[in-house]
C-alpha positions as CSV (number, residue, x, y, z in Angstrom):
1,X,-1.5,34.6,-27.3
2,X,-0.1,32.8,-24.5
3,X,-0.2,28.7,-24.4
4,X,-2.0,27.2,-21.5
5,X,1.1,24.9,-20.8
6,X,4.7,27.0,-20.7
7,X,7.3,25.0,-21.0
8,X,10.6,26.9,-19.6
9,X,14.3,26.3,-21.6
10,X,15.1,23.6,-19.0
11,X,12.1,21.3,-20.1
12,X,12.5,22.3,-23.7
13,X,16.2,21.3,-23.7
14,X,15.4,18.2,-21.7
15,X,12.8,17.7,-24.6
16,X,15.4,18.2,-27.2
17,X,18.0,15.4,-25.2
18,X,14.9,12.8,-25.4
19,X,14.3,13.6,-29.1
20,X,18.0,12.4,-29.3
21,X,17.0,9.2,-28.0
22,X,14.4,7.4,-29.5
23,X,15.1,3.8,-28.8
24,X,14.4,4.8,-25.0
25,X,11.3,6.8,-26.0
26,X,10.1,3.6,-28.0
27,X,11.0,1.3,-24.9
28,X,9.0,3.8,-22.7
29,X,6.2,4.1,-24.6
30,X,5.9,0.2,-25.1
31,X,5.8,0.3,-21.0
32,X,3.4,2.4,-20.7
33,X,1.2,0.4,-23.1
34,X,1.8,-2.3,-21.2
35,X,1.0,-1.1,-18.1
36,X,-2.4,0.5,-19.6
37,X,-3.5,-2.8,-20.8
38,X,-3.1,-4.9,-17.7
39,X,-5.0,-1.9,-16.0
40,X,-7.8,-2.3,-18.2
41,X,-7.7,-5.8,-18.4
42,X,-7.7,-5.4,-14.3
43,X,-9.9,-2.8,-13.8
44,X,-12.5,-4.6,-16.7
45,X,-12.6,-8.2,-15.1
46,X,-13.5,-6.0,-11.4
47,X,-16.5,-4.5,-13.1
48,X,-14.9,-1.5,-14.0
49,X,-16.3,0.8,-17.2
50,X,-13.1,1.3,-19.0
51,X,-13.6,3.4,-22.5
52,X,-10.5,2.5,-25.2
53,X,-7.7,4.6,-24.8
54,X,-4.6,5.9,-26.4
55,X,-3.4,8.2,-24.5
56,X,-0.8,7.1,-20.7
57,X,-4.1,7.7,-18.8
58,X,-7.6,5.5,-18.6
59,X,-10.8,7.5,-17.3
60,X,-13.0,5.3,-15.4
61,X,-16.5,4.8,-14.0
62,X,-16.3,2.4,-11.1
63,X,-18.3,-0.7,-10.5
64,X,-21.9,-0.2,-9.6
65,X,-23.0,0.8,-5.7
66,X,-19.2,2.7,-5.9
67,X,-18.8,6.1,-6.2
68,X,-16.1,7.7,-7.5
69,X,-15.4,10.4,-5.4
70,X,-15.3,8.0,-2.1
71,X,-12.9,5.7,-4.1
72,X,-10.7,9.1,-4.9
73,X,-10.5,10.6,-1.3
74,X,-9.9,7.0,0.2
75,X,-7.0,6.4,-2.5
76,X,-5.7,10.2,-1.3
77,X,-6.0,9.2,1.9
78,X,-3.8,6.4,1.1
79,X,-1.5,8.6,-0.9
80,X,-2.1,7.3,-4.3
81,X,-2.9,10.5,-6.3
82,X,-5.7,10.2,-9.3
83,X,-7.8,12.8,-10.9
84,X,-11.7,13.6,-10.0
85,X,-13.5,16.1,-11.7
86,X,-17.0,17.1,-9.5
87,X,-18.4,17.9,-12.8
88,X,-22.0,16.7,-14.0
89,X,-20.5,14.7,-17.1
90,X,-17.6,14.0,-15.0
91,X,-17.9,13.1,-11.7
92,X,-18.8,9.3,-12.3
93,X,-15.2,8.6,-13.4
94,X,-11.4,9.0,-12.1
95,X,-8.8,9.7,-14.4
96,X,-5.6,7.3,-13.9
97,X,-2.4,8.3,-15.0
98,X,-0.3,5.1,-16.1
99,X,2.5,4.5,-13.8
100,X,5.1,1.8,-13.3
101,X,4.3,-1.9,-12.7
102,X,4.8,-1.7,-8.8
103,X,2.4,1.6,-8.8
104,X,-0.2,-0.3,-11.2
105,X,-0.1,-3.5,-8.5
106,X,-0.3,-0.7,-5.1
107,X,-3.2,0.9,-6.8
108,X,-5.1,-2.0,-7.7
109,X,-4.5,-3.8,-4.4
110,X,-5.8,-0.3,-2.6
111,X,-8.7,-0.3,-5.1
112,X,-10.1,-4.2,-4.0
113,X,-9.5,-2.8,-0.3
114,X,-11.8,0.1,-1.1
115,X,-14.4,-1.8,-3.5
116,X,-14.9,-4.5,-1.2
């Protein structure tokens, strides 16, 4: 049985270093909760669907009259990466990985660039 993620000696040892340090892996993760809930809160008061999430990503259905894959290619086009899957249950949303504050404020001005 092989796992669908490897993860070579170099990540597992870099792994091991974080596990040594768990005040920064509290601080991070308090960031990156932070950052998810101002995108919400951002991407909600725009007219975003935004399901509850616990994870460092948010999967979203844009506002109404936007498609999602239009709003993915112009972002690429911009060179801000998110996820679309062209699946039927899918292909309504992007997936947005949580990022720093200057990438969360670069993505959301691109977005009211591409939504307006």
């Amino acid at each position: 049985v092989k796992d669908s993620y490897n993860v070579d000696a170099i990540a597992q040892a870099v792994a091991l270093a974080a596990l040594d340090d768990l005040d920064w892996i509290r601080a991070n993760t308090r960031k990156i909760i932070a950052q998810r809930n101002r995108l919400a809160g951002e991407l909600l008061h725009r007219g975003w669907d935004v399901p509850q999430s616990e994870t460092n990503f948010l999967f979203v259905r844009p506002p109404e009259g936007h498609e999602a894959k239009v709003i993915f290619e112009e972002l690429r086009r911009r060179n801000i990466f998110v996820r679309y899957f062209p699946y039927p249950r899918t292909s309504d949303r992007l997936r947005i990985t949580i990022g720093t504050p200057e990438d969360t404020s670069l993505l959301l001005a691109a977005l009211d660039e591409s939504t307006n």
